[in-house]
N, C-alpha and C positions, 0 to 999 in steps of 0.2 A: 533437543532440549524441549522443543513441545510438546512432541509426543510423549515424553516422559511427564510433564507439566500436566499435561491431561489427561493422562494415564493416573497419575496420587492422586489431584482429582476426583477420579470415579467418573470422568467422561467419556472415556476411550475402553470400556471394558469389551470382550468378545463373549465367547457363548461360556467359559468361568464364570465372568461378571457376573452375568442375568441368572446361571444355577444358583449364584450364591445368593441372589436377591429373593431365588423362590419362586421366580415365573417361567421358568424354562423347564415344563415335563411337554412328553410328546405324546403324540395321539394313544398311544398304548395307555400313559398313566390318565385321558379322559375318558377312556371306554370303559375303564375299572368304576369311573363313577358317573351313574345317568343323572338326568335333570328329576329323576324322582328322587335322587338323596338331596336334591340341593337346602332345601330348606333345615331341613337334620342336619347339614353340613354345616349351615350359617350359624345356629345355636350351639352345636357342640364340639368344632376341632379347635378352640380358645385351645385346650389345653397341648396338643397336639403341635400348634403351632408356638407356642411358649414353651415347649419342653426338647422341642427340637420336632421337624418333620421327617418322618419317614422315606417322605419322595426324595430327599434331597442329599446330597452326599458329593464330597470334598474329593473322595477317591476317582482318579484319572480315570475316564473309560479306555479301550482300547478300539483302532478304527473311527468313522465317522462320529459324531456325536447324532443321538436318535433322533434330535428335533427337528437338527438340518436336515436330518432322510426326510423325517414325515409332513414336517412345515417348514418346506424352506419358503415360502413370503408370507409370513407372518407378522403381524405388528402389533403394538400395544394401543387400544383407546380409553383414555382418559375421563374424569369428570361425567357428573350424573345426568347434564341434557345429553353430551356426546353418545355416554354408553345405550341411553332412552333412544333416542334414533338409531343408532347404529341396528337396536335387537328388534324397534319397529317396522324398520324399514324391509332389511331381511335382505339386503345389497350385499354384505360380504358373510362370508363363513367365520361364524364366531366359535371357535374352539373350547370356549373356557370363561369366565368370570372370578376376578379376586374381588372380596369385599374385604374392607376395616375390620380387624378384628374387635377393638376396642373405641369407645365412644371419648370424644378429644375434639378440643375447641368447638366449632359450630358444624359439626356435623351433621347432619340431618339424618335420622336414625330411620323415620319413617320413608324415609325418600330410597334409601339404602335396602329397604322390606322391601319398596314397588317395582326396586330392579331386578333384587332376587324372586320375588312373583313373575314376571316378567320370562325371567331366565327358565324357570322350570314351567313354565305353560310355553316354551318355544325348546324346549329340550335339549337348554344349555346349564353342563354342571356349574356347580357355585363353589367356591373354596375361598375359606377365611383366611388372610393374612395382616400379619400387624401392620400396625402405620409406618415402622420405621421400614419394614421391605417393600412397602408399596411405593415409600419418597425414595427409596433406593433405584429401586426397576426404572424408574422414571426422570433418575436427578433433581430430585425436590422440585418437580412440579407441581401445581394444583391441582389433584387427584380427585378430590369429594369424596375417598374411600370407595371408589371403585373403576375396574380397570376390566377392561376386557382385551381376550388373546384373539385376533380376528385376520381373516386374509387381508392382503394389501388391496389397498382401493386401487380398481383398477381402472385407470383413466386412458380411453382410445385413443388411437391419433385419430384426428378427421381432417378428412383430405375433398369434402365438396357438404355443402346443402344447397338443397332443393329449392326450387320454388314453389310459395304455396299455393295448391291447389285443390279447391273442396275444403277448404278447413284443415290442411294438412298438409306436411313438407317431408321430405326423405334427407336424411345424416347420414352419409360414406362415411365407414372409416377405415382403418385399412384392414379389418378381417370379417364385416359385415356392413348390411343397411335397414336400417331403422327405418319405420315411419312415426312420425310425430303429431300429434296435437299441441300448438300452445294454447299455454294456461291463458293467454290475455288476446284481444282481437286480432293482433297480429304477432310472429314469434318477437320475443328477445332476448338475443344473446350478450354476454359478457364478455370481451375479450382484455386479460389482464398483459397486457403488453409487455415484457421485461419489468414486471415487479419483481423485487426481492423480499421485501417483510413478510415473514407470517402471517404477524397479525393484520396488516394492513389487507393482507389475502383473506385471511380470516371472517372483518369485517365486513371486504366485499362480499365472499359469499353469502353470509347473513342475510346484506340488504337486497342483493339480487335473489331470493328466495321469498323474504319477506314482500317485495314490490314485482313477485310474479314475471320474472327473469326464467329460461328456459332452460338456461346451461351454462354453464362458463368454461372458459378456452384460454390454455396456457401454450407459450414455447414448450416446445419439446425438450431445450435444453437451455441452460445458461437463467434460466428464470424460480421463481416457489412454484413447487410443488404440493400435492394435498394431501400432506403429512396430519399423523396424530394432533400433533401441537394446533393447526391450521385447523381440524375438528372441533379441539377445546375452542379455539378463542372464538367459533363461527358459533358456539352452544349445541353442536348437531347437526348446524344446518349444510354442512356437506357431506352427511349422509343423506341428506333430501337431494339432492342436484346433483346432475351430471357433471363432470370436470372432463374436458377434454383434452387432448394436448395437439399442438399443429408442426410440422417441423418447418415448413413455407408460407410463413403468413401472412407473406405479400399473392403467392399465387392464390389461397386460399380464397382469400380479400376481392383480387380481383373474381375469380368464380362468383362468389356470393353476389358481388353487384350486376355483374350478367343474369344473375337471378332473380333480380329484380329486391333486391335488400338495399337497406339505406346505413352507411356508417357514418356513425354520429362519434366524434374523438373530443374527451375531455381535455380544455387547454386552458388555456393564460386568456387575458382580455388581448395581451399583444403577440397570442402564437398563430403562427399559420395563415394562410389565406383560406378563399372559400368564402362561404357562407358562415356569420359569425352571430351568435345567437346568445346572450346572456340566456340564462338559469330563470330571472324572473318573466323573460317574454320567450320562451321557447313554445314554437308551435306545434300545434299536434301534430304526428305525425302518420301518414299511411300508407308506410309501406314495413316487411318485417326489417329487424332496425337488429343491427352491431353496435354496440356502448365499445367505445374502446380507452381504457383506462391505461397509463404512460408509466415507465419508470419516475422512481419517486426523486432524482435527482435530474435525468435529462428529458424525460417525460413521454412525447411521442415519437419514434425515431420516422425519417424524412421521406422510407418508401409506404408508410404506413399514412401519416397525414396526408399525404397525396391523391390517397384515394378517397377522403375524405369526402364524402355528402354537405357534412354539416360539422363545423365546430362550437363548440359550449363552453362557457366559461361561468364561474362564478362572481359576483363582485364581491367586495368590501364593504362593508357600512362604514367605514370609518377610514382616515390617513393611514400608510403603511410605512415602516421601515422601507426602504430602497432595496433592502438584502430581504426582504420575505412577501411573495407577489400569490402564493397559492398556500389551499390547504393541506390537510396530510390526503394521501390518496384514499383512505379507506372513509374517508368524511366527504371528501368531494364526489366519491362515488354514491354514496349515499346522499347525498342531495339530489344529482343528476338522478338517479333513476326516479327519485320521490316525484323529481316533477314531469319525466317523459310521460307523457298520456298520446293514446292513438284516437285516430278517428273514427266514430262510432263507441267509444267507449264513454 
């Protein structure tokens, strides 16, 4: 009965769904068009796609479908900061760009030109589609009239960092190693511990980019992942940042502080032992440092606070309900980073 339920819907469609919506052609129908048609594209297939499209068609293929041959991990990214990183950055393989065909509520017409520039000075074709298949493809999310067809963010597993030495540390993961710079006197990483929200994933990312964070590090499994949606609500900012993924993040944990790293676990005024350090008198710190952020219900689970350096909590300004002792996690993480400062900085 769910499955049906979300099937009328329009949540549960397969690769039918997305042809009928209009974003399912495969490499064959992008090579038919370069990033020098795009701007001729943008101005003149209104009518094309109001009259019916040509790419598109209801009749059954037979065998595979092409798209799964030619992009089997592809995904859709969303909204005008996301899609703006995504073609800056130049991190995944961007197949394709759909714009708005038609101008509707508060669109930004001009913002919609600096994508499609954008797209053809990086040699991504453009194709216009109405609003109604753009809220299709996506289940009436917040689009901004533009969407891009791009590989899957590929997030490593990492299975050690380094210690820093000479202004630089080394990241295993498990098909290569990296050497790194961090952006701020010493590294800092993210670790979203068993979060589930989106957006709350979201957010973090944002402010760990915005506050010069290095990377951020998920479970492997059972936790969010850095989905399209998780793009929009960041504005782009996880197309700037590494997302990693850990499958052991107790052994990891342990490595890291044999490396001489400091983990710092956002908690309650009354969670954990250790060293307990409100928000407004936290001190600088000097060594490279792990933020490690809890599920939004149980918070930090007990082999993780263990290894704890340092706990952080926020206060109150005011009396609390007995039933609500913290903030949402993508606000408390954002406070905590605002105020980490290292020494020498």
């Amino acid at each position: 009965m769910l499955m049906q339920g979300m099937r009328r819907a329009g949540l549960l469609g397969g690769a039918a769904h997305w042809r009928r919506a209009g974003l399912l052609e495969g490499a064959t129908y992008w090579r038919k068009h370069t990033a020098a048609d795009s701007v001729r594209l943008y101005s003149s297939w209104r009518d094309k796609v109001n009259k019916g499209n040509p790419w598109l068609s209801n009749k059954k293929k037979k065998g595979k479908d092409s798209v799964v041959a030619d992009l089997p991990k592809s995904e859709l990214v969303y909204g005008l900061a996301s899609a703006k990183a995504a073609i800056c950055q130049g991190r995944r393989t961007i197949h394709g760009a759909y714009v708005q065909s038609e101008t509707a509520g508060d669109l930004s017409r001009d913002r919609l030109k600096e994508i499609v520039a954008l797209a053809a000075e990086h040699d991504i074709p453009v194709v216009e589609r109405s609003k109604d298949i753009l809220d299709t493809s996506i289940n009436g999310a917040s689009h901004q009239g533009v969407i891009l067809k791009v590989s899957a963010y590929d997030a490593q597993r990492v299975t050690n960092i380094s210690r820093v030495e000479a202004d630089s540390y080394q990241v295993t993961t498990a098909t290569e190693q990296t050497i790194r710079q961090p952006r701020r006197r010493f590294p800092l990483w993210v670790y979203c511990c068993a979060l589930q929200d989106t957006h709350n994933f979201g957010s973090i990312i944002r402010s760990a980019l915005f506050f010069g964070a290095d990377a951020i590090v998920v479970p492997a499994y059972g936790a969010v992942k850095p989905t399209s949606t998780v793009s929009k609500v960041s504005s782009g900012a996880m197309e700037c940042i590494d997302v990693y993924r850990v499958s052991d993040h107790e052994k990891l944990l342990d490595r890291v502080l044999n490396n001489g790293w400091s983990i710092v676990c956002a908690t309650t005024s009354r969670a954990g032992s250790g060293q307990q350090h409100s928000v407004d008198s936290l001190p600088r710190l000097n060594a490279p440092t792990i933020l490690v952020i809890g599920n939004e219900g149980s918070g930090i689970p007990d082999d993780v606070a263990s290894l704890s350096s340092m706990n952080v909590h926020i206060p109150a300004r005011a009396e609390l309900p007995s039933y609500i002792d913290s903030l949402n996690a993508g606000v408390a993480a954002g406070i905590i980073l605002s105020a980490i400062k290292f020494e020498g900085e």
